[in-house]
N, C-alpha and C positions, 0 to 999 in steps of 0.2 A: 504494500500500500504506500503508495509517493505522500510526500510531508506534506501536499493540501491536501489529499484526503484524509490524512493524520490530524491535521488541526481543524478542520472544517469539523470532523468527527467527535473529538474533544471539546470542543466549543457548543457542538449543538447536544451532544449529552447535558455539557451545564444548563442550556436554556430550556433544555426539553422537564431535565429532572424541575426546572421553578414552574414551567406552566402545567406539566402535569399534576407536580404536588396541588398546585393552586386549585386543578379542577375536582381532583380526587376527594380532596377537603369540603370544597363547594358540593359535591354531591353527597357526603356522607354529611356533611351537614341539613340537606334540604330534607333524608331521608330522617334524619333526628328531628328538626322542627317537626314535621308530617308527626312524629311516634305522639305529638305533644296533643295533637288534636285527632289523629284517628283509632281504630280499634283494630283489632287482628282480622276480622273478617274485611275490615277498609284495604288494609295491607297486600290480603288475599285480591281484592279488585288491580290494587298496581300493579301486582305481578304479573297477573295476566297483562293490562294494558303494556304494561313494559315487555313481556312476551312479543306482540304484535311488532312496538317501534324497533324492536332491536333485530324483527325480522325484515322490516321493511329499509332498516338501516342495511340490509345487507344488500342491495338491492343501488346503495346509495351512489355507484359506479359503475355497477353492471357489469364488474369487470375492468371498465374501460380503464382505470386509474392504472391496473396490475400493468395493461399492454403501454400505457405509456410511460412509464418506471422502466419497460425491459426496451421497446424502440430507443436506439441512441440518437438519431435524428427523427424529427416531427414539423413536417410542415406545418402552417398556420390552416390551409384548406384543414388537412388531415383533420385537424385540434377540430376546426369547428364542425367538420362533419360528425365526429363523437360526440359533441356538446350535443347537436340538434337531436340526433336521433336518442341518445340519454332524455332529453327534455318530452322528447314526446311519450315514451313509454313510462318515464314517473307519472306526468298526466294520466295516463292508461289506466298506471296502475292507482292511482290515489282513486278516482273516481270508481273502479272496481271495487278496491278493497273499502272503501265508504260507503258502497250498495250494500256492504258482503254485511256491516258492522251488526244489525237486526240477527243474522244468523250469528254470528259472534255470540250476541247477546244472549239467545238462547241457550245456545249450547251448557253456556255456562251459567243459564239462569239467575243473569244480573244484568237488570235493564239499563243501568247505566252507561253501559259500554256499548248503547248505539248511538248515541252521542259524543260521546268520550272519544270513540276512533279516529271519527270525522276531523274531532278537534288537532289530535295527537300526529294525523298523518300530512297537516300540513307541513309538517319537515319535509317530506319531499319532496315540492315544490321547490323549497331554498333550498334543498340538495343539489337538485338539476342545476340550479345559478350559477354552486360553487366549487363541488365536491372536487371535479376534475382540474380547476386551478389549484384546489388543497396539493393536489398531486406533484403540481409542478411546484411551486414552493419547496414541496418535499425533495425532488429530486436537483434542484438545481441548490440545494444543500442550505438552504435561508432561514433555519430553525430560530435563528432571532425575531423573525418576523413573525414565525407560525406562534413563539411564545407570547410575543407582546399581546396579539389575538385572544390569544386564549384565554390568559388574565384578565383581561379586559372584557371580554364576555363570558366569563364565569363571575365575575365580581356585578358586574350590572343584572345576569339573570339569577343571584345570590338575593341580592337587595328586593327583586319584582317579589321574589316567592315567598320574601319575608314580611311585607308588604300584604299581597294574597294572603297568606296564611293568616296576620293579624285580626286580618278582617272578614274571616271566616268564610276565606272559598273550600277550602280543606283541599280536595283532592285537582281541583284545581290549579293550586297554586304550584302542584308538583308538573302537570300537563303542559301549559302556560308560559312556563319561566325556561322549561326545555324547549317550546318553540322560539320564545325569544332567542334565547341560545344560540339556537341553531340558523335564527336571522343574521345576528350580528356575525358569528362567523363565516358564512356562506356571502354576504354583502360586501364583507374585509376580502375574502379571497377570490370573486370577481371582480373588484376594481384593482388590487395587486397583479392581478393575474393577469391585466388587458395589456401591460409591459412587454410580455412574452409572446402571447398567445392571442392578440387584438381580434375580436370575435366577428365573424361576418357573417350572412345570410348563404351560405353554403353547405350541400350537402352530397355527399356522391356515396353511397352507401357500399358501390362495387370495389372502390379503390381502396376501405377502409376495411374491407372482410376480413385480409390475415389478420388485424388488430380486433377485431368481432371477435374472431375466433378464438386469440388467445383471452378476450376478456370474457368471454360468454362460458368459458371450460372456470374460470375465477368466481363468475358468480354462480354457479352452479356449486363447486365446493365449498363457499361462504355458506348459502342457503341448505345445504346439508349440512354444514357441520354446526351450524347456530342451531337447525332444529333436533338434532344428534344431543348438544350440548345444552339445550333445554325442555327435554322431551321429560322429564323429572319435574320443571312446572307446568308441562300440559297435564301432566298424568296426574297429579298429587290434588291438583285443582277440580278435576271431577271426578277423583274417586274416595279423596280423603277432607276435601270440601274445603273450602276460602279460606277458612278460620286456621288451620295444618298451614293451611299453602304460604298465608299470612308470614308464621313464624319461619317455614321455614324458607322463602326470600328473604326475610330478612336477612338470616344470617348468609345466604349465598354469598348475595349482593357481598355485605360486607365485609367478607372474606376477598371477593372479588377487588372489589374498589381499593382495597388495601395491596394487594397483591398486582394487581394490574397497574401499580403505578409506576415500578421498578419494570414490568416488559413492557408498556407503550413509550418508556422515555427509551429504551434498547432496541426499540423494535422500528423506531423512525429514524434512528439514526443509522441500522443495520441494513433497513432495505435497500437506501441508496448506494449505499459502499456495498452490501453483496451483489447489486446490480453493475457497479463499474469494475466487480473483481472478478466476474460471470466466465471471462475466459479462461482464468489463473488461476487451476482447478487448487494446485496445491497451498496458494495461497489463502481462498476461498477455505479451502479445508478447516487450516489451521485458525481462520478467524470465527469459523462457525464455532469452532470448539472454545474460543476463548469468549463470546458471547454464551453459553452455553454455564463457564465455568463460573462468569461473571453472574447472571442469574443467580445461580446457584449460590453462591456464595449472597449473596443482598438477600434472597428471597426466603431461603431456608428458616434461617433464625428467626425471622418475621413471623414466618409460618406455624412455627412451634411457640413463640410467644401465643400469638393469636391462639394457638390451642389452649395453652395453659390459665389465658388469663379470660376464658370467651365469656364466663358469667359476668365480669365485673365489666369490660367491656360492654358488654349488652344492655346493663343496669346503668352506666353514666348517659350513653349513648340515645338509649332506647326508653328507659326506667325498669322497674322492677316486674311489669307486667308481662314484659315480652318475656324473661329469663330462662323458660322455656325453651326456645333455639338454642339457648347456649351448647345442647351435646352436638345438635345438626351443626353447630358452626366449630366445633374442636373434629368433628371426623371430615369436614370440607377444609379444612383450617392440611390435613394430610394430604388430602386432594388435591390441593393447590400447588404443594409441592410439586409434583408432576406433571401438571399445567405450565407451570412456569419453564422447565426444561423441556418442553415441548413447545412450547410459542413458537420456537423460529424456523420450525421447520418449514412454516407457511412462506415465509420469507424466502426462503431457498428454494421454493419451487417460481418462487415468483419472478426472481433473480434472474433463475435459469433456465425462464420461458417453459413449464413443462409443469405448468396449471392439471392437465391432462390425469397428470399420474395423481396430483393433488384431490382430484374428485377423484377418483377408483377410490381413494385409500376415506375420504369422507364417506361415500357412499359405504362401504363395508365398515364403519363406523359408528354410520346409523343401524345397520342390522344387525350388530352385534348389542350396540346400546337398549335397542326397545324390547327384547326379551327379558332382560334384564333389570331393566326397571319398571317395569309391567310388575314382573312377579316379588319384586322390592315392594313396591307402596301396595301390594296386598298385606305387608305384613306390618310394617311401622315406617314413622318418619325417618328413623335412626336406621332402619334398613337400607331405603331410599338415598340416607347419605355415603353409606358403604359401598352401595352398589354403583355408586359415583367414581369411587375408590377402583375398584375391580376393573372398572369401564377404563379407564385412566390408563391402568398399568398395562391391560393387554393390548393397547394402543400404542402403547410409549414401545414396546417393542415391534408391533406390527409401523409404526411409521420408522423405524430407523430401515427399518429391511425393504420398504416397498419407496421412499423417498432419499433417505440418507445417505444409505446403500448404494443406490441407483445412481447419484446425482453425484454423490462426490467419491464414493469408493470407500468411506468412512468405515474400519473393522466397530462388530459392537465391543468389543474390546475396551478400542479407544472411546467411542462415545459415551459406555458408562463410564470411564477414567475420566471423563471432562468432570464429572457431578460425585462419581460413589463416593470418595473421600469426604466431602462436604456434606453428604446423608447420613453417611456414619456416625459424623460427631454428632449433627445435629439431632438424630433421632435417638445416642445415646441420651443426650442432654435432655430429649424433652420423657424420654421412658421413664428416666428420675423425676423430674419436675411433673411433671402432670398430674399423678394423683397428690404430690402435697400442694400443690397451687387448686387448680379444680375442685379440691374437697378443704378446702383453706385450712392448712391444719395449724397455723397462728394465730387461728380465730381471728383475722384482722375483719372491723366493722365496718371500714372507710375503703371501698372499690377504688376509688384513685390509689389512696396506700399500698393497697394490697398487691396493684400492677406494678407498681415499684418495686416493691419489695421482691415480690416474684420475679419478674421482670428482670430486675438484676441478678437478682441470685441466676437463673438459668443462663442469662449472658455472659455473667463473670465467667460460668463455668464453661462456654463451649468458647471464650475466647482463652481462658487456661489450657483447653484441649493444645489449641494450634502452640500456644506455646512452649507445651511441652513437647507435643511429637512432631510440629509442620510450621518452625518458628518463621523459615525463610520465604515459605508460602505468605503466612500472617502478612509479614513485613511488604511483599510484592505488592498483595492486594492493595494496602494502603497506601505506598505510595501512585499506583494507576488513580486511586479517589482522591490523592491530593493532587497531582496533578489534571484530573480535570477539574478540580475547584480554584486550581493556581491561573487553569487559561480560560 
């Protein structure tokens, strides 16, 4: 990797780690104010509606973003012939899926969410405006820019929903503050984006196929693997009803939101460097693996914290009524771990032009997933979280061999050597920690105390690990995180 992509690299980690922090914050906060004014069955209703937006968010490219990350040159025709025909099928589909919302509503026998969709699917409208200028931003390496955004419309749709909320929209103000959201960012990245890409009334549909092709094979494995990856709150939602479904998004989400902050800040600065390193297999190689190790390392300890601490968590965050979730979010809290060392694979197919191979392995993703969690939420919530677990692991093997494998020649060898070190300590750490934090055997009163307390204890210990047996690792890690804090 040449010293601009080395420093463009390290620079947009720093900006990416503030704005995502910023948004990750903003959302696990709107999801706390909401705890303050709804009830578990209320909870159960965002789930689903968030079900719906985060499948229509996949939808929010078509693809087209992945083909022009891997195109090294892109005409301006080309650009606007993906814009137009993007624009019409979100049209397509908005007004579909807003016919559809009455059957929604039934299915799930809650009439609010034939109203509710119509509202929530205005995102993509302002997807169509923006989504594929987000792209170039992305690729032409400008993460200063995509932060300053971010902040800035996390903080303005922060204030609306707190606003709404006071004044008793309730689930409103969660709807609402997300479309705003997603105004101001999609409005920021078609006027940035006219620098590049100045948009004109053209379209030729023939000339832009090969890029169809590769983006259309993209959204197909997005749309399998989001509904792969939340077939657990379609199912739990009509078989174990709102009020289950309720607690147990909550703790998804917030397992998520927390974990997902360390790979969206990894994951925007990897796709464009594994996209300019696509030819340099051996290079590419060895950077997957230190993306990989780098996850690992950030996300693990997080993960096991969140395990150990999910009640008190739960109770500052949420209060004492939800605390319920607390075991669904210490066995997703495992989950996650897995997720996180698997994020980038998506990125490497994407890299590498060969989306293709990416849906076979989503598609057999979802059939192994829906057996599975069918006969989970017959039995409990806490099943349904396991069977999460289960679903995770024999994936995490099946995508090294059908993607990894394939793409870079990567032995599984090496690929568990980027992570197993890092599991070890950490799941020693939390084996010990976990039943005396979770069953609080300090008797501590005060949930903020208590994460401290715990908290440290279990960090002191897994960072005494590396210093007794992997002191020179320790030291590496740290200085890569002070050096991107120093540029």
């Amino acid at each position: 990797m040449n010293d601009t992509i080395k420093k463009h690299a390290i620079s947009g980690t720093r900006w990416m780690t503030i704005s995502t922090a910023t948004t990750s914050v903003v959302q696990i906060l709107r999801l706390s104010i909401l705890a303050r004014f709804l009830d578990k069955s209320d909870f159960g209703i965002v789930a689903i509606l968030s079900f719906i937006l985060g499948l229509t968010n996949t939808f929010a490219d078509l693809g087209f973003a992945s083909a022009i990350m891997h195109e090294k040159k892109l005409s301006n025709k080309d650009f606007s012939s993906l814009f137009w025909i993007q624009f019409f099928i979100f049209l397509l589909l908005y007004i579909l899926i807003s016919l559809s919302s009455g059957i929604i509503a039934s299915f799930y026998k809650t009439s609010e969410l034939s109203y509710l969709v119509p509202i929530a699917l205005v995102n993509l409208l302002f997807w169509s405006g923006g989504k594929l200028y987000d792209t170039v931003l992305q690729k032409d390496l400008l993460f200063k820019t995509i932060a300053v955004r971010n902040i800035i419309s996390a903080t303005i749709s922060l204030i609306f929903a707190l606003i709404l909320a006071l004044y008793g929209f309730e689930i409103y103000s969660l709807v609402l503050s997300t479309v705003l959201h997603t105004l101001i960012d999609n409005a920021w990245n078609f006027i940035s984006g006219q620098k590049n890409y100045k948009l004109i009334f053209y379209c030729n549909i023939k000339k832009v196929f090969p890029l169809i092709k590769i983006g259309l094979y993209q959204t197909g494995t997005q749309i399998v693997d989001y509904v792969s990856s939340r077939l657990d709150i379609l199912i739990i939602g009509k078989i174990l009803g709102v009020d289950v479904l309720g607690l147990y998004n909550l703790a998804k989400e917030l397992v998520l939101k927390i974990m997902i902050l360390i790979n969206t800040i990894v994951n925007k600065v990897s796709l464009p460097i594994f996209a300019h390193l696509q030819d340099e297999k051996d290079v590419l190689k060895e950077k997957f693996c230190q993306v990989i190790n780098m996850l690992s390392f950030v996300n693990f300890p997080i993960a096991i914290l969140l395990c150990i601490c999910s009640k008190y968590i739960i109770d500052i965050l949420y209060g004492a009524q939800y605390v319920d979730a607390a075991p669904a979010m210490s066995i997703l809290s495992i989950w996650s771990l897995f997720v996180c060392v698997g994020n980038p694979e998506g990125n490497l197919s994407i890299a590498k032009g060969r989306t293709d191979i990416s849906f076979v392995y989503t598609l057999l993703r979802l059939v192994i997933t829906l057996p599975i969690v069918l006969i989970s939420s017959t039995i409990s919530l806490t099943a349904v979280a396991w069977a999460q677990v289960v679903v995770i692991i024999i994936m995490l093997v099946v995508g090294w061999r059908m993607l990894i494998y394939r793409l870079l020649g990567l032995s599984f060898k090496d690929y568990i050597g980027s992570f197993f070190k890092i599991a070890v300590y950490t799941l020693f750490v939390g084996s010990i920690f976990y039943p005396i934090g979770y069953n609080n055997v300090f008797k501590i009163q005060n949930s903020f105390i208590a994460i401290i307390i715990y908290g440290i204890l279990a960090l002191t210990s897994y960072l005494f690990m590396y210093i007794i047996f992997d002191r020179k690792y320790l030291i590496s890690q740290i200085k890569i995180f002070g050096q991107i804090l120093k540029d």
